[in-house]
Each structure stands twice: as structure tokens, then as C-alpha cells.
N, C-alpha and C positions, 0 to 999 in steps of 0.2 A: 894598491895591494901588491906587496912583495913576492919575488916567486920563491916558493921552498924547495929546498933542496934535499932536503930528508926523505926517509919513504912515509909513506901514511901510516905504516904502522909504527915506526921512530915516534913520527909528532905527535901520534896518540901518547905516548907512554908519555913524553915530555911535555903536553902542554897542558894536561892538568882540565881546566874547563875549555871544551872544544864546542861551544856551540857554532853552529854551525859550519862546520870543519866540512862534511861530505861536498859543500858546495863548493869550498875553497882549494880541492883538488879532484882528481881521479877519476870524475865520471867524465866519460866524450862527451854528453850531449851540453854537459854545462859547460866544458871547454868550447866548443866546436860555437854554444850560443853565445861566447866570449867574444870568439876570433868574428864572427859572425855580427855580432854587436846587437842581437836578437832576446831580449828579455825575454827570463823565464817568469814565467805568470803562475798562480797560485792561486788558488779557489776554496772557501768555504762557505759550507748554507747554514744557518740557524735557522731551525723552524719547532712547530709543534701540531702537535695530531688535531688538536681541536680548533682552528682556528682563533679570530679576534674575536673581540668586542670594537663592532666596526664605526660606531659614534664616537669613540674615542681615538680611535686607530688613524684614522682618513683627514686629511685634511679638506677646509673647504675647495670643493670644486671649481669657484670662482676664483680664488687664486692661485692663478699657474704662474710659472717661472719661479724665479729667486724670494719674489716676494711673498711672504705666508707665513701663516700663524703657524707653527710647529703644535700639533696634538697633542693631547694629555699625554696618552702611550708616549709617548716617541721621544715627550721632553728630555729624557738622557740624552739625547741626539743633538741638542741645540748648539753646544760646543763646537759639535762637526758638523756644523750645517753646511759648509762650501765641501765635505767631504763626499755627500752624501744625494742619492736622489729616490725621493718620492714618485711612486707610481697610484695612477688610479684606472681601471676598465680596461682591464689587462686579465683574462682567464685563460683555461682550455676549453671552453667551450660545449661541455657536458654538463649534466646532473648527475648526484651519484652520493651526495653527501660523503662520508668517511672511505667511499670508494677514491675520491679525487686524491688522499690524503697520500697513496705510492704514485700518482700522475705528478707530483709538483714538479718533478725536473727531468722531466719525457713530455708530457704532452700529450703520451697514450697511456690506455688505459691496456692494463696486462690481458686482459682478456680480445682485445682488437690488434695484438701486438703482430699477429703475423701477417697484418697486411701491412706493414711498415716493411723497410730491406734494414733496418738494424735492430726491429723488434722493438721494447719497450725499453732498450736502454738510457739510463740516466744521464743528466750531466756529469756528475762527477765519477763514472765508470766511464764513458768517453775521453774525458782528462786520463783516469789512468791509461786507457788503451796509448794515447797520443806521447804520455812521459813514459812509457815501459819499464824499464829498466832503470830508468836514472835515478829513481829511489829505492830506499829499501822496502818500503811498504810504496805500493799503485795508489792504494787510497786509505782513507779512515772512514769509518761508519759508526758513527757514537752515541751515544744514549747515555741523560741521566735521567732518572727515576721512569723509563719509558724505552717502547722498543722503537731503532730508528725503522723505518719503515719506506724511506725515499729513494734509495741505492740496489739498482737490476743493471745484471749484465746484459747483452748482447742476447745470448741466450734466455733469457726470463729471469736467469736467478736472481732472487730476494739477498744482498749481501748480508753476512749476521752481523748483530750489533755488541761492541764493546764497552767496557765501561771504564773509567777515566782510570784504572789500576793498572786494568792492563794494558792500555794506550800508553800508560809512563815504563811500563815492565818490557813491552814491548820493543820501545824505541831505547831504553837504555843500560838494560840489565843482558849482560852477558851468558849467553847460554855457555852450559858445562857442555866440556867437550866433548861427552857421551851424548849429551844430546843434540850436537850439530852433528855427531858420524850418523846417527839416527836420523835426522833430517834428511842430510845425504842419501844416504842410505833408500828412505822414502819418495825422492827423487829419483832415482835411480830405479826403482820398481814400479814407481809410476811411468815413468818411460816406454819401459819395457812391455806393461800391458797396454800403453794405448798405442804401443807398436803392431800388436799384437789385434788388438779391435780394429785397427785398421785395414791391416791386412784382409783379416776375414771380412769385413764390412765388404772390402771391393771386390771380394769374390761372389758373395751376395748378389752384389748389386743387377749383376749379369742375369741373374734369375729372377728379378721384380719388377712389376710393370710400373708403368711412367709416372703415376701419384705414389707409390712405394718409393721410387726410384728420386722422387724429392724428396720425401721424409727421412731418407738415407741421409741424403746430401744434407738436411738442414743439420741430421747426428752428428756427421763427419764435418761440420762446420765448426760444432762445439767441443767435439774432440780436439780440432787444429786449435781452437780459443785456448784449450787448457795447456796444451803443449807450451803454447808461447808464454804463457805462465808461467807455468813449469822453468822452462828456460831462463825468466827472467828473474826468478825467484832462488835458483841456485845458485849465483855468484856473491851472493850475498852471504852466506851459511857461514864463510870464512873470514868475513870484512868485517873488523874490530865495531865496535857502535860507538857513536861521542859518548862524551864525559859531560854532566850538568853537575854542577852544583845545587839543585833545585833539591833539596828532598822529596819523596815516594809522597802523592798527596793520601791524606787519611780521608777517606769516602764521608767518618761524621756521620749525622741524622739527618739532617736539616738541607732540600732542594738545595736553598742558597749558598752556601758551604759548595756544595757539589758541584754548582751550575759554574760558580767563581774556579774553583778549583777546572774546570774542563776547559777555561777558556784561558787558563795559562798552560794547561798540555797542550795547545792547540798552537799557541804561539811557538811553545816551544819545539811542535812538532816543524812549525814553516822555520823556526831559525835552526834546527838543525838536517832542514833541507830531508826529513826524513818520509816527506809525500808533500804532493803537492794539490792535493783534493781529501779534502775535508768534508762529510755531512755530518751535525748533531743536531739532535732533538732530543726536549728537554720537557717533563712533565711536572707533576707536583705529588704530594704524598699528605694524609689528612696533618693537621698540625701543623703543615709549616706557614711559614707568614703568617703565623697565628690565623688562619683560619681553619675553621672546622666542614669537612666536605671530600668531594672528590672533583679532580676536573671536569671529567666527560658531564661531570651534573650540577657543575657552575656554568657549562658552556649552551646547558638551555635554561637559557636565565627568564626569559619570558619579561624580561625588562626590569623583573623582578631588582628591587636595590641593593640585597644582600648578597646574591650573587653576582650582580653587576660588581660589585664594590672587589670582591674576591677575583673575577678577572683582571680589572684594572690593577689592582696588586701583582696575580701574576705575571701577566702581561708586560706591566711597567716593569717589571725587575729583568724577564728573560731582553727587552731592549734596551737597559742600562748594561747588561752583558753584552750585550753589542759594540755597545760606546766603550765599556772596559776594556774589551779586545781590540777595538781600534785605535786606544792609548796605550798599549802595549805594542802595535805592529809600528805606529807612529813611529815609539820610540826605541825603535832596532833598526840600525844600518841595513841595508842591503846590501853584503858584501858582492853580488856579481853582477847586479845592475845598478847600482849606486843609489843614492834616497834612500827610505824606507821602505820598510817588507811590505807597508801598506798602499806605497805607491802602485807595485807589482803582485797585488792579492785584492782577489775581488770577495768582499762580505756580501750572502745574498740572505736577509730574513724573509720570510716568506713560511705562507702554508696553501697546499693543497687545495682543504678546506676551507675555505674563506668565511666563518664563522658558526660557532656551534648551532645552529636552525640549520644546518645541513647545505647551507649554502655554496655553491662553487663559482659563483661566480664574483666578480671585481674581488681576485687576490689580492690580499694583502702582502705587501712587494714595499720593499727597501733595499737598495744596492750602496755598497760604500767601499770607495778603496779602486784597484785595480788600472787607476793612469785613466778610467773614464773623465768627461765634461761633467761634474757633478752641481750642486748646489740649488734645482732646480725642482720643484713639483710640477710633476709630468703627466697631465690629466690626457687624455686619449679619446676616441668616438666611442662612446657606449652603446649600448643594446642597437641593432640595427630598428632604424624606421622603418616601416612598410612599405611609403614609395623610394624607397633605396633603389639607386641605379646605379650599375658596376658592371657592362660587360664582359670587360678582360678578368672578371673576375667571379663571374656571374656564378658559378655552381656554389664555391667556396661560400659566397655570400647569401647563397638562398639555404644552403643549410643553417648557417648562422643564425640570421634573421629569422628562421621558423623554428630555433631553438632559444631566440629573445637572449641571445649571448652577443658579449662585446666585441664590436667590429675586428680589432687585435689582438692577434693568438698571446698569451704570454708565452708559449716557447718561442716567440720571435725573441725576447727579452733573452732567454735560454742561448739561440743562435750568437748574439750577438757579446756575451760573455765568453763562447768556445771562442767566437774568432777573432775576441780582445784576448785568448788566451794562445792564439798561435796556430790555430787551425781553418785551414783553408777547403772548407764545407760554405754551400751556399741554404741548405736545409738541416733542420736538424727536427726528429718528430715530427709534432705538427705545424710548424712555422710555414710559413708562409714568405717568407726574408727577414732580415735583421730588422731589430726594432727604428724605425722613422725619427730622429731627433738626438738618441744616444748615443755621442760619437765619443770617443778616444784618441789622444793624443799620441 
């Protein structure tokens, strides 16, 4: 890779399609992981509110490792099967049916979140705390036909969900210059008030007793959160956006249209380095895939065949979007770590809910991408036996075991994704350590 000698905003006007241009200069942290020789890592979830259809979804239990029948669901996937690794008896460890369905990448449940010390924040708000600044967007939170529901800051918040127009409006369409002095401008007066709540917060504080006096301190936590925001969100307001060639996608009728159409904004969002944490979830709407229905009421199918048949439709297609996007990351350079984008981006499918009976336990879990050891079905200890014996880890396990949940946290699986992505945490939520068998090269 050449070095340019132009300013960034020259080689904007000059090069016409610049995808992925932000990577290819100006930010420190990509430099610094140049000089540094530190790949920058990249993260997207696909998932859905209602779970599987888990006889199709799972492979048999008897074949672990490389060798195994790849499932009806998953068959898009056969292609990349040295890409990719299958998980089985892997949860958080609760009941809770549709309640699991904002735990899938915490581990806690929002309502338990304050005995945690980072609350019930997500994976992919972690990612952005850890990139800051070196994107223009911290993260994505996207939604077709469905609202995303997996993405909490630090502080609790629910992040809102986009939908694939303005995901491409977002990342490529230049604001009028009235409405970046206006942005400024809102920057700037937000500043100035949480200059101002602070001040008075710590005059307060002197006058509240000691549980007052932490509930202060958790405000004034979320206030500093937003600042750093704030801060990292204003350098941006002046910074030209790339150029794609890609035309504005037409949203259309039809799920699959839309599902297809988000998983080239997605791509296009990691090649022009415009975030690097991605979550989408993807619904259905009556009519498409010619069938007639609604999800939440194919998802208590009661084994019923019509509905059965209507999952595996939708199901199979939202994991050939998988496979789509990961022939798409395949085949894009990685301009600042070399290989492809897929080398250095981890795909995580997965839901919450582990199928519509309300079930949460044995998630359904597929990872691909990301420089992981892939190609392998990774069966796990399920539900704990009775005479289970564990003392170094005796408490952990007696909960478990009287909740008839699987020996390993899936946020170990969570853990061990942050710190293939560069963070040096030994916990993260509920984990317990990194997942046992999943290494990274």
C-alpha cells in the first residue's frame, strides 16, 4: 500500500470511489495498529427474536469435530465449512423465554444489570467503547422488518434501531452545511449543560447520605459516558464521507429483497471502515416467502408441519444471508491487515431465545470469520448431572445445576470474541473465562 501525499480531502475529490479510504489514512488508531502490526478486528451479529427450529438447526451431537453432517438450516454454509464453527450447550443460563432475547450478547439480564460493574452492556457497545473514535459511527444497530433489540450501553440504554436507508444515508450522503453548523452547534450546547449537571451534581453530593451518594455517582458515571461521546462524535461533523458507487438500496416489499439489500450495507459499511460493530436482526412480514402468517405464530409450531415448513424457509434464507455476507467479506482486500475483511471480522448468528417454546437454553450459535480455528462442531457439557463435582467452582455450579442449565456460560463464547478483537478483559458479563477449545491464530 502506497503512501499518499495528498490531503484527505484532495483524494476525496479525486478518487471518485473510495471505498474504504478512512482506513487507508488519517485515523491514529489505524496508523498506530499499522506501525504496531495489531489487526483491527470487526464484529457483526445476525440474529432473530424468535429463535430456531432446533431439529433442523443442530447438528447431531455425536459428531464433534470437522466431521458432520451440516443441518438442513445451515446448508448455505457447506461452502464455508473450514470458515465456520458450530456450537452446541452453550446458554446464559436463565428462563425467561422472550426475556433472553436483549441478554444474547451480555449475559445479563437488564433487570440484574446493577450487580454487574459494567451493567448489562452488550458486545457490540464494548467494541465501540474500545474503537472510540476511529470510526465515524461507534456502532450499527439494524433492523429488517423487526426491532433490533440486542444493543445496551453501559448505562442500560436500549440503542435505537435503523433501518438499511438510513444505514446507507448515513454512511454516505453528505450533510448540507446548515445542517453540520447545527450539529456543531448541538455539540456545543450539550457540552455546556452537562458542564453545568455536573457541577451542581457535586455540590449535591455533599448533602446525601451514602446510598444517595452512589446513585449520584452511578448518574455522574453516565454523564462522563456521554461526554466521551460527545467528544468523539464531533471530529467527525467536518470529515468529507467516502464515495460508493453502490446506488441508495430501495427498501421494496419483500423480507428477502431487504435482508439481501442489508447485508451489502454491512459489507459496505466494514469496507469503508465506517464502524466496526455491527448488530442486525431480521424478521418476516405475512406474504413473503409466500407464506401466509406471522413469525412469533410459526415460532409455536407445536411440531405442527405447516409451521414447521414456514420456519425452515425462514430460517434457511436469514443463514444463506450469512453465507452471502461471507462471500462478500471473502472477496474484499483488507487494506490495513492484508487478506480479507473476513479474515479480521467475526460473523456471530445466534439468538437469545433458543426457540420459539420459549426456550433459552442450548443457543443456537454459529461464528465465522474473524482469524478464529474454525471448521469444527463444538458440542460442550450440557445440563449439569446431580453428582457433579466442582470445588473451585462449587457455587458457580450449584446454581447451574439447580437451574438444569448447561455447564458453559455462552458469554464465555462472548469473552473470547472481545479478546480475538483486542481487548484485554478476563471477564466479560456472565463468563466465567474464555470459551475452552476456541483458539485464534
Amino acid at each position: 500500500m502506497g503512501k499518499f501525499h495528498s490531503s484527505r480531502r484532495q483524494f476525496l475529490k479525486g478518487a471518485g470511489v473510495a471505498i474504504a479510504l478512512p482506513m487507508l489514512e488519517s485515523l491514529p488508531s489505524v496508523q498506530a495498529a499499522q506501525k504496531a502490526k495489531q489487526p483491527v478486528k470487526r464484529f457483526v451479529c445476525l440474529s432473530n427474536n424468535y429463535g430456531v427450529y432446533q431439529k433442523a438447526f443442530f447438528a447431531d451431537s455425536s459428531q464433534m469435530g470437522a466431521k458432520y453432517d451440516m443441518p438442513e438450516t445451515l446448508k448455505a454454509l457447506e461452502k464455508h465449512r473450514k470458515d465456520i464453527t458450530l456450537f452446541q450447550n452453550l446458554d446464559h443460563g436463565f428462563t425467561g423465554g422472550h426475556q433472553g432475547v436483549p441478554v444474547f450478547l451480555s449475559g445479563v439480564r437488564p433487570i440484574l444489570a446493577h450487580n454487574y460493574v459494567e451493567g448489562n452492556i452488550s458486545l457490540d457497545q464494548k467494541l465501540a467503547e474500545h474503537h472510540g473514535a476511529a470510526t465515524r459511527f461507534p456502532s450499527m444497530t439494524l433492523g429488517v422488518r423487526e426491532r433490533n433489540l440486542l444493543s445496551f450501553t453501559r448505562t442500560g440504554v436500549q440503542v435505537p434501531t435503523i433501518d438499511m436507508r438510513a444505514a446507507y444515508r448515513a454512511m454516505f450522503f453528505e450533510d448540507t452545511p446548515e445542517k453540520k453548523v447545527s450539529r456543531t452547534e448541538r455539540f456545543k450546547r450539550q457540552n455546556s449543560i452537562l458542564d453545568v449537571v455536573n457541577e451542581q451534581a457535586k455540590s449535591l453530593s455533599r448533602d446525601l447520605n451514602k446510598q444517595d451518594q452512589h446513585k449520584l455517582g452511578e448518574y455522574l458515571d453516565s454523564v462522563r459516558t456521554l461526554e466521551q461521546k460527545i467528544e468523539q462524535q464531533e471530529p467527525w461533523v467536518n470529515r468529507p464521507k467516502p464515495k460508493t458507487n453502490v446506488p441508495e438500496p430501495n427498501p421494496g416489499n419483500r423480507t428477502e429483497d431487504q435482508l439481501k439489500a442489508m447485508m451489502e450495507i454491512i459489507a459496505l459499511a466494514l469496507q469503508t471502515d465506517s464502524t466496526r460493530a455491527i448488530t442486525c436482526v431480521s424478521g418476516f412480514a405475512n406474504g413473503d416467502f409466500g407464506l401466509n402468517g406471522g413469525y412469533h405464530g410459526f415460532s409455536h409450531h407445536g411440531e405442527r408441519p405447516e409451521p414447521v415448513a414456514a420456519l425452515k424457509k425462514i430460517e434457511s434464507y436469514q443463514i444463506s444471508m450469512m453465507a452471502y455476507l461471507i462471500d462478500l467479506l471473502k472477496a474484499q482486500e483488507d487494506p490495513v491487515n492484508g487478506g480479507t475483511l473476513l479474515d479480521h471480522t467475526s460473523i456471530l448468528y445466534g439468538c437469545g431465545m433458543a426457540s420459539g417454546g420459549h426456550s433459552t437454553r442450548n443457543l443456537p450459535l454459529v461464528l465465522a470469520g474473524g482469524g478464529f480455528k474454525h471448521g469444527e462442531h463444538k458440542v460442550y457439557p450440557g445440563p449439569l448431572s446431580k453428582d457433579k463435582k466442582a470445588p473451585e467452582r462449587l457455587i458457580s455450579l450449584q446454581r447451574r445445576l439447580a437451574e438444569g442449565v448447561s455447564e458453559v456460560p455462552a458469554a464465555n463464547l462472548l469473552l473470547s470474541i472481545l479478546q480475538n478483537c483486542g481487548l484485554e478483559i478476563d471477564r466479560f458479563g456472565s463468563s466465567t473465562g474464555t470459551l475452552t477449545g476456541l483458539e485464534w491464530s
